[in-house]
N, C-alpha and C positions, 0 to 999 in steps of 0.2 A: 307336263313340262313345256315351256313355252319356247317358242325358237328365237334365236336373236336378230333384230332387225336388221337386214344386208346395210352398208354402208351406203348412204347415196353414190350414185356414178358422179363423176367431176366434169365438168364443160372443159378440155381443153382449151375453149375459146374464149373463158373467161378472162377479162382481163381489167383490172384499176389503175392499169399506170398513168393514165389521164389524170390520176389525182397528183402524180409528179410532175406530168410533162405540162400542163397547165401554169401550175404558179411557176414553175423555173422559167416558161417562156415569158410570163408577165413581168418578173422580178429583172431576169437579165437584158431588158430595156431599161427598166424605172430606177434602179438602185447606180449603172453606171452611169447613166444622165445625172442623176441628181446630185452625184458623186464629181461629175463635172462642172456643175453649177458651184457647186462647195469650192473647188479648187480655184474656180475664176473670182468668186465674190474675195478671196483671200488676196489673191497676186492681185486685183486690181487697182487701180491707184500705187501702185509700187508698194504690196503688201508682202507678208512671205508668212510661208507655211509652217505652223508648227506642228510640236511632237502630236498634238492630237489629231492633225489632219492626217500625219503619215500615218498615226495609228489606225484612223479610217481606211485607210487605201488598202493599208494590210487588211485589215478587217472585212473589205469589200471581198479581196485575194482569196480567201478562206471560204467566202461566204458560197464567190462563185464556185469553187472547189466544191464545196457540196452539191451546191445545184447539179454541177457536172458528174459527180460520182454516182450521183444516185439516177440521172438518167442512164449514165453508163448500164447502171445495175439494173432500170426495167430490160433494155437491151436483151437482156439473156437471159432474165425471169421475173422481177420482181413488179408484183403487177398480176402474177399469174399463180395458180393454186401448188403450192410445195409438190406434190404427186405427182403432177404431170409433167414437173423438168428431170432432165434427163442430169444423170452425173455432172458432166462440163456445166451446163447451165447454172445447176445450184451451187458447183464451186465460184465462177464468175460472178454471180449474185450476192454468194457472201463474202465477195473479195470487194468488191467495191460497194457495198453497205459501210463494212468496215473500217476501209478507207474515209469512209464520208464520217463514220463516225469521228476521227479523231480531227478533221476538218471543220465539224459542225461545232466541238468544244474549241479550239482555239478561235472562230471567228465571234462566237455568242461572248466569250470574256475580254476581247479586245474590243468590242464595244462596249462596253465596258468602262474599260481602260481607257478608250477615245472622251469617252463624255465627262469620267472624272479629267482628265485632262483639260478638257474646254471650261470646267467648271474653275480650274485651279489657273485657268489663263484668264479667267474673265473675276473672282472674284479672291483674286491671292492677297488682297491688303486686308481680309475678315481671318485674323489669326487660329478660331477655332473651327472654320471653315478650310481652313488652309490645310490644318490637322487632320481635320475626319475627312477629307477627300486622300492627303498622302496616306491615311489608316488603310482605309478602304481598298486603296490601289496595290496598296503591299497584298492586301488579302485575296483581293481577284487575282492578281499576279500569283501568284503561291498556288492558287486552287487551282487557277487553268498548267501551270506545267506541273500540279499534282494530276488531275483529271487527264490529261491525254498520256501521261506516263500509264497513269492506271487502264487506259482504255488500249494503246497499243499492247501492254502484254496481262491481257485480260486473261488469257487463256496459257497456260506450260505445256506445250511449247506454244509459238504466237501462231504456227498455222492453222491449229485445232481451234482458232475462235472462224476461221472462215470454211474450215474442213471437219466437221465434226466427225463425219463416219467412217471417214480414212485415218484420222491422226489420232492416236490414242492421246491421253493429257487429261487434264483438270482445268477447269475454268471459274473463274469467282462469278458472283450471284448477280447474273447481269440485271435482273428487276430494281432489285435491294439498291446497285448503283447506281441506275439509271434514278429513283425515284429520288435518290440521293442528291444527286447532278440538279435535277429540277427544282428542289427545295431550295438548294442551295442557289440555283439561276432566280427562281423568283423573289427571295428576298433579300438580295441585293439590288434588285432591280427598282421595289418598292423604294427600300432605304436610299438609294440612287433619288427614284425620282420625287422624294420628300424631302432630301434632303438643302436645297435651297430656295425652300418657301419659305421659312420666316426671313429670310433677307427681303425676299419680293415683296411680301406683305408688309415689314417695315418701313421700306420707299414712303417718303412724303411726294405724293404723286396722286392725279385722282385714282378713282378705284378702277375706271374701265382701263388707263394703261396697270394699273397692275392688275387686273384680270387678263390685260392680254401677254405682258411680261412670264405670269403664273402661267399660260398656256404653252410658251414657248417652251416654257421647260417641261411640262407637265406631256409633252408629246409620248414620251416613255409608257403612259399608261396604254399605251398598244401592246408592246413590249410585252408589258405585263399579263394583258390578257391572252396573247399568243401561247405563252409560255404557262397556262395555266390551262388551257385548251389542247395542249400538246401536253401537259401530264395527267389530263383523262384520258391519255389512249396508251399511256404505257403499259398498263397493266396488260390488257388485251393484247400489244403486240407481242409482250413480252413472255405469254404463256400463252398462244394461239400455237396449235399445231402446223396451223396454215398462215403464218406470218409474212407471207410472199403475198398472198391474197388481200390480209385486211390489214393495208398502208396508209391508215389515216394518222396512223403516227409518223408514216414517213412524209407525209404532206407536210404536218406542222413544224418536221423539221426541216424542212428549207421556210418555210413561209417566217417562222420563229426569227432565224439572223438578219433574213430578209428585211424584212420590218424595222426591225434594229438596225440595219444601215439606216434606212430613210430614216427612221427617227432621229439619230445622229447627226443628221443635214440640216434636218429643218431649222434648226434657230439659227445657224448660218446664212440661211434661208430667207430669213425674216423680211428683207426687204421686198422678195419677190410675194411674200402675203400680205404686205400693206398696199403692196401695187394692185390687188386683187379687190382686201378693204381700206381704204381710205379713210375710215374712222379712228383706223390704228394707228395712225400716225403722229407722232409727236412732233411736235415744235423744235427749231433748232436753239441748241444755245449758247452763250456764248464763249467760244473758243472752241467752235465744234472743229476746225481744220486746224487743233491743235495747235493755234498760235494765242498769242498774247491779244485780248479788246481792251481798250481801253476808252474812258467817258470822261465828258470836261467835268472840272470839280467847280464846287461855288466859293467864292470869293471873299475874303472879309475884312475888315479893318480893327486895326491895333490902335492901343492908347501908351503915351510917354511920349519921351522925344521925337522920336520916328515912325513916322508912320510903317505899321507891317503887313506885310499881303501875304494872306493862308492863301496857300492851293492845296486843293486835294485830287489827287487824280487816283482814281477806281478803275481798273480791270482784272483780269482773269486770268489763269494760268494753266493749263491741264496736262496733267500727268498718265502718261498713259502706259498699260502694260505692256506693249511691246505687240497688241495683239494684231493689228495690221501692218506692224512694221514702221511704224512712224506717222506721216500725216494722211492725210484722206478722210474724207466726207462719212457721213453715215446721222443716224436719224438718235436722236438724245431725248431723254427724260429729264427734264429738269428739277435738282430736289431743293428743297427748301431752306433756308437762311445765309446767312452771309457770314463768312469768315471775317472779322472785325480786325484790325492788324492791333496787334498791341506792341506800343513802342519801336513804330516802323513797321519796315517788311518785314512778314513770317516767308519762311520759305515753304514754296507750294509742297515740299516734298517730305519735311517732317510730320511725321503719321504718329500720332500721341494721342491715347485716348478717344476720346468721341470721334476725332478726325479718324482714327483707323476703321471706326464703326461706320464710316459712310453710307453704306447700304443699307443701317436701320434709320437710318430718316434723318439725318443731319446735315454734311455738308455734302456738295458735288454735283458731281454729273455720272450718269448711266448711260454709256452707248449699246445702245441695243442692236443695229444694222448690223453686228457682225463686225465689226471692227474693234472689240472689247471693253471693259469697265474703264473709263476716263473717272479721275477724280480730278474735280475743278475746286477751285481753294479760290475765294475773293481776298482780295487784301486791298488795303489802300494806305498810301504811302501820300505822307502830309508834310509840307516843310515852309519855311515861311523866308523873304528875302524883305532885308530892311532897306528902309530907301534912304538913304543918307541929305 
């Protein structure tokens, strides 16, 4: 009969919370700086903030709330082997785990929520783009206050999810959830960040500004890979006896939303990575300050009694979202052909057909800087004066 192996002795001394304390001290520099620059590039030139920036801010609010909870939680154990904290320790550990967890869901779905917003500020004249982003927004919205409903009374009664061996109770399948949560974080995130590339790739534009336009938005592919690297450690966290110990899921949940702020900045951003490359830069065009250009027309002569003089004068008009508030500068893609006026002035603002299609190669302008989708309309207005 063979004897059974003693359990290893435990290092009191062990400790991983450096896998927390690390990225929270990198992120809580990087994410409120950048979050600062976002706010400035909007107010500048007499801009104003909209609903996607406040939803960044909150976003940001939550993010650091995790950050914060979960160093709270190495504080008094986590980080260190389940067996060796005493009573208080493992109750304060799973009180602020906890905590972070319903923090960590609402900041991961508000951005979310921030970047369909930015997307629905910058490309609202593409009708079924207009739609799959309100679609989209109804359903992240619905899951994140299903998800933290479900995560605050995970457990009957709520204190039995941070006291398990004092509070008698039942608790739902935190695995089964959590892997739930993840699926659900990653493919939306995909769908998110695929979802407006055929606009960028339809631009009449060359290919290197729309590879760099594609990159702007395609930032999200961090996102993605965070959040796919964070759901190869749930299993293990999730059914580890010593879950205090092996926190490489609790790493990727801060580093996860983290990311996801900066992601959310950066094409706001934009301007400060073409100051870096210079090849990105596009051409200005015309009516980039949102006023009226206008060019001499050419001149011609009439037959019959009276001599008659055409003029034609050509300029531009632009329409803008509203996304910097009105006028102010920023760097333009110019797309290709000319609105032709038929029987006079068309007005720049009726959106009929190919015109509402802008963004797949037709008419306009693309403000990329961060100050939102301008659509420019040429027209030319002709009339003639007889001279008596």
């Amino acid at each position: 009969m063979s004897a059974t192996a003693p359990a290893p002795e435990l290092n009191p001394n062990d400790n991983n919370a450096y896998l927390v304390y690390i990225p929270s001290a990198v992120f809580v520099v990087i994410c409120p700086v950048l979050m600062a620059f976002r706010i400035w590039a909007r107010l500048r030139n007499g801009g104003k903030l909209g609903a996607d920036d406040w939803t960044a801010i909150l976003a940001l609010i939550f993010t650091l709330l995790t950050s914060g909870f979960l160093v709270a939680s190495c504080q008094y154990g986590m980080g260190r082997h389940w067996a060796t904290l005493n009573k208080h320790e493992k109750f304060e550990t799973n009180k602020y785990f906890y905590m972070a967890q319903v923090t960590y869901k609402a900041a991961i779905n508000l951005v979310k929520c921030c970047i369909l917003l930015l997307y629905l500020r910058l490309f609202h004249v593409v009708q079924w783009f207009r739609l799959s982003c309100w679609a989209l927004l109804a359903a992240v919205a619905m899951y994140c206050t299903a998800s933290i409903t479900a995560t605050i009374f995970q457990c009957r009664p709520i204190a039995r999810a941070f006291d398990k061996d004092d509070t008698p109770g039942t608790c739902i399948d935190t695995a089964k959830f959590w892997f739930a949560n993840a699926g659900f974080s990653i493919a939306t995130d995909v769908i998110i960040l695929l979802l407006p590339m055929p606009l960028v790739w339809r631009l009449e534009v060359p290919t290197a500004q729309k590879a760099a336009l594609a990159a702007v938005f395609a930032v999200g592919i961090f996102v993605v890979v965070t959040s796919c690297l964070r759901a190869t450690t749930l299993d293990l966290f999730a059914t580890s006896p010593d879950n205090t110990y092996n926190i490489a899921n609790v790493m990727w949940t801060i580093v996860e939303p983290n990311v996801a702020v900066v992601c959310s900045c950066l094409p706001i951003l934009r301007p400060f990575v073409m100051g870096i490359i210079p090849a990105l830069r596009s051409r200005r065009g015309a009516g980039s300050r949102g006023l009226p250009s206008y060019g001499n027309g050419s001149a011609g002569t009439g037959t019959g009694t009276g001599a008659q003089k055409s003029r034609a004068t050509q300029g531009s008009r632009s329409r803008s979202d509203g996304m910097g508030g009105g006028r102010g500068g920023g760097d333009w893609v110019e797309l290709g052909g000319v609105a032709a006026a038929r029987g006079g002035l068309r007005r720049p603002n009726s959106l009929t057909g190919s015109e509402e299609d802008m963004l797949a190669g037709t008419k306009g302008a693309v403000e990329v800087g961060g100050r939102g989708i301008h659509k420019t309309v040429e027209y030319s207005v002709q009339y003639s004066e007889e001279q008596q």
